[in-house]
GURO-809909 format. One record per residue (C-alpha): residue number from 1; residue in three letters; chain; y, z, x. Coordinates in steps of 0.05 Angstrom, whole numbers, padded with zeros to 5 digits. Example, Ala and Ser with C-alpha at 12.3 -4.5 7.8 and 13.67 -1.06 7.14 Angstrom:
! residues 2
VEXMI 1 ALA A -00090 00156 00246
VEXMI 2 SER A -00021 00143 00273
! end
This chain:
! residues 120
VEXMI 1 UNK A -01580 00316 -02818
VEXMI 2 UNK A -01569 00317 -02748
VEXMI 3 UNK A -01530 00245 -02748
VEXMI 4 UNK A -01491 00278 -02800
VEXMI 5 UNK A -01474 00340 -02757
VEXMI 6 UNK A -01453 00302 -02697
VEXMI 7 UNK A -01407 00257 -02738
VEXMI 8 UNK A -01371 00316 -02768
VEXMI 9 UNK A -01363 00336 -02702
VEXMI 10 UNK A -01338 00277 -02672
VEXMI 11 UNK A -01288 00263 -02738
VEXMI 12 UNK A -01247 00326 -02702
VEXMI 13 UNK A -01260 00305 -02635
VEXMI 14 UNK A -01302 00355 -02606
VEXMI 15 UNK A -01324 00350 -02534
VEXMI 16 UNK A -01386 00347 -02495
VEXMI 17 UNK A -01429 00342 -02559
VEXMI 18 UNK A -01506 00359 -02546
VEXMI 19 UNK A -01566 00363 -02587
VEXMI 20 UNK A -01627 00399 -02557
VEXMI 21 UNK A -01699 00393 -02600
VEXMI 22 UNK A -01722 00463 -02590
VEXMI 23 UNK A -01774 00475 -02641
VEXMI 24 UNK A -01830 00491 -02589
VEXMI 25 UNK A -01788 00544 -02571
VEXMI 26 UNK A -01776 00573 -02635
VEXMI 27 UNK A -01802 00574 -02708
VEXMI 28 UNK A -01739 00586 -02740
VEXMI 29 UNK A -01699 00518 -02723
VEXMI 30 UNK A -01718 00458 -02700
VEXMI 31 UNK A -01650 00432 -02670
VEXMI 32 UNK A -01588 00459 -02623
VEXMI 33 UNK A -01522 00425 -02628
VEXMI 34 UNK A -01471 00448 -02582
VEXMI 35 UNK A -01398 00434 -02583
VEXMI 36 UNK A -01338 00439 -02543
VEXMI 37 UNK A -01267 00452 -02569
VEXMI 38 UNK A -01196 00464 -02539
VEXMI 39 UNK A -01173 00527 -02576
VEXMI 40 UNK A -01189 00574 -02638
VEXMI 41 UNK A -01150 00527 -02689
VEXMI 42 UNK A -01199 00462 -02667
VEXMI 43 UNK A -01263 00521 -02659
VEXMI 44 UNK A -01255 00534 -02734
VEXMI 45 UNK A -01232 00464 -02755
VEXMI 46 UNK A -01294 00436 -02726
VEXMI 47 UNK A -01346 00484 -02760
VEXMI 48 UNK A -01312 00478 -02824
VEXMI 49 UNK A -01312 00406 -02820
VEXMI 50 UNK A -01393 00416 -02806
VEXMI 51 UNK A -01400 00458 -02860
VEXMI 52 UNK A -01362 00411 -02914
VEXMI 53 UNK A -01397 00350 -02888
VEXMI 54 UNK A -01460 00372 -02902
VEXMI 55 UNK A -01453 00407 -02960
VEXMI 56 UNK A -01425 00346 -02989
VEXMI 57 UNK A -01493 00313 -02976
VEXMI 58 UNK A -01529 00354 -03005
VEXMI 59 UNK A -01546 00410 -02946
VEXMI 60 UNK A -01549 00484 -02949
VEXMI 61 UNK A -01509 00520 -02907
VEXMI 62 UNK A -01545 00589 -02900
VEXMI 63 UNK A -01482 00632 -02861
VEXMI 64 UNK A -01432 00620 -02812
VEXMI 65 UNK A -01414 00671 -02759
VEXMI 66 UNK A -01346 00674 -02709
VEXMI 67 UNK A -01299 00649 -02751
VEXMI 68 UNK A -01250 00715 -02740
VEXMI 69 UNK A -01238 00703 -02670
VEXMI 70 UNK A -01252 00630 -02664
VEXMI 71 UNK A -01280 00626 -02594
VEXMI 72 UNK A -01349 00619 -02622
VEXMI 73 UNK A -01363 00601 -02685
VEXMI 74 UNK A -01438 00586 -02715
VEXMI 75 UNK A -01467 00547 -02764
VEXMI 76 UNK A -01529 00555 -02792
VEXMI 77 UNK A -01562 00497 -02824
VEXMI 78 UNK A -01638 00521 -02834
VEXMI 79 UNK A -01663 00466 -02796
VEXMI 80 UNK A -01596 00458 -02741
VEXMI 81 UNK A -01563 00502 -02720
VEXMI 82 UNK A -01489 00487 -02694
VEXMI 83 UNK A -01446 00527 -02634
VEXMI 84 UNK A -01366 00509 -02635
VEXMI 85 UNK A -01345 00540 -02569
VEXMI 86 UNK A -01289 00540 -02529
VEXMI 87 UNK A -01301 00517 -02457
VEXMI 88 UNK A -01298 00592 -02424
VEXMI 89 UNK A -01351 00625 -02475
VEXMI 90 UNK A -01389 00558 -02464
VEXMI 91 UNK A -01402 00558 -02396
VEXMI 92 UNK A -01410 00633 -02393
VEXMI 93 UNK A -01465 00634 -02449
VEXMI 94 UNK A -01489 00569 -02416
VEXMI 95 UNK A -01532 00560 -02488
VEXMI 96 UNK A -01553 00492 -02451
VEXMI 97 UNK A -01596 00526 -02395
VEXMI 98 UNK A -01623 00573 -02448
VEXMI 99 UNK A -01650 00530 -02494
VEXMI 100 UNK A -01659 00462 -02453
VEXMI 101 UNK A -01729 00471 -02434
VEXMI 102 UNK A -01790 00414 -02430
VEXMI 103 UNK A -01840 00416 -02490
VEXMI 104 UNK A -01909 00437 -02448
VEXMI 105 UNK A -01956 00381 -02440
VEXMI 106 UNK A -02012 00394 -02479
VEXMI 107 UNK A -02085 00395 -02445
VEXMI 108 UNK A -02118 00323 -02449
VEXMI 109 UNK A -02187 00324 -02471
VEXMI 110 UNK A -02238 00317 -02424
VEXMI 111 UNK A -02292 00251 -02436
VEXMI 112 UNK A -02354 00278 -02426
VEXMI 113 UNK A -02390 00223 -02374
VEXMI 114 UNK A -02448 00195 -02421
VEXMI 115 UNK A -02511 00218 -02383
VEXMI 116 UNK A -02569 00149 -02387
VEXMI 117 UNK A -02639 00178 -02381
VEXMI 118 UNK A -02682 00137 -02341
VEXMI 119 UNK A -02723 00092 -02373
VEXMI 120 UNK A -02803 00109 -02375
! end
């Protein structure tokens, strides 16, 4: 789904495409995909080319939010979910900084050190 996603988005040329893997960070998505457009026109063109793409393969699209004013539009795909934004809301949002943080590094387990008893 997420090849599909980033395709749509780069049929209608968005910009700076990103993809951040955030599901130890949340339970409710596994996926970010952030977008760049030029104006509201491109903003909606790009979300409903999203949303057409992947309902044409077979994806549900549970809502999409923004599409009114175009600046920022969202797409929720259950597992993805997709930002159009213009560059200003972008950068002021800065969804990147947000949501771009390292998976923690999970405790290795110790060896115990076999103990040898000495022989009698």
């Amino acid at each position: 789904m997420e090849k599909a996603v980033v395709a749509a988005l780069e049929d209608i040329k968005a910009r700076n495409i990103v993809v951040l893997k955030v599901a130890h960070l949340s339970p409710l998505f596994e996926r970010i995909v952030i977008a760049s457009a030029d104006s509201t026109r491109q903003v909606k063109a790009l979300a409903d080319n999203v949303r057409e793409k992947l309902k044409a393969q077979g994806a549900q699209v549970l809502s999409v939010e923004g599409e009114q004013t175009g600046e920022w539009v969202l797409v929720d795909l259950g597992a993805i979910v997709v930002h159009v934004m213009q560059p200003a809301i972008r950068q002021y949002y800065n969804l990147e900084e947000l949501w771009d943080q390292p998976e923690p590094k999970r405790p290795r387990a110790r060896k115990s050190a076999a103990r040898t008893q000495p022989s009698a």
